[in-house]
Steps between C-alpha positions, in 0.01 A plus 500: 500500500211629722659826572588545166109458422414737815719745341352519168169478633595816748627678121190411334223545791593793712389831383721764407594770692272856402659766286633751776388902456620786634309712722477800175389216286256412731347850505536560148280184433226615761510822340439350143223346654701156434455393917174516719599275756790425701582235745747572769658192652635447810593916493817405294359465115222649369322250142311651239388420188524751211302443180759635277843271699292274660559344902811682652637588847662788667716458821415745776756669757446377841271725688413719204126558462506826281495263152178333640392873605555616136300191344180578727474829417550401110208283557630167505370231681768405775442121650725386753622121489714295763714188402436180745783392713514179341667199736667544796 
């Protein structure tokens, strides 16, 4: 019974997942002047929020720095973010 209540608690309590965009739709929603900031996590996903679709994310190829490039010299506002460890 209390795992069945953990389990609907974990459905009702845990956000969902945000909308994944392409790299094009990213740029196309900077470019409509929908984006002005962009968080880059961990180097592996970039979050935004657009005012026309709302908070998204974009997944990054490793090592590839030419998207975050492209966004600077748009004039968006690049922040970098690391995720903790957690417990070891």
């Amino acid at each position: 019974m209390l795992s069945a209540a953990a389990g609907l608690a974990t459905v009702f309590f845990l956000p969902k997942p945000l909308p994944e965009l392409s790299r094009q739709e990213l740029v196309a929603e900077v470019r409509a002047g929908n984006v002005r900031e962009v968080i880059i996590v961990d180097r592996e996903m970039a979050r935004a929020v657009s005012t026309r679709r709302g908070p998204f994310r974009v997944v990054l190829p490793p090592g590839d720095r030419s998207l975050i490039d492209e966004l600077s010299k748009m004039g968006v506002a690049v922040k970098y973010e690391t995720t903790p460890l957690g417990l070891i």
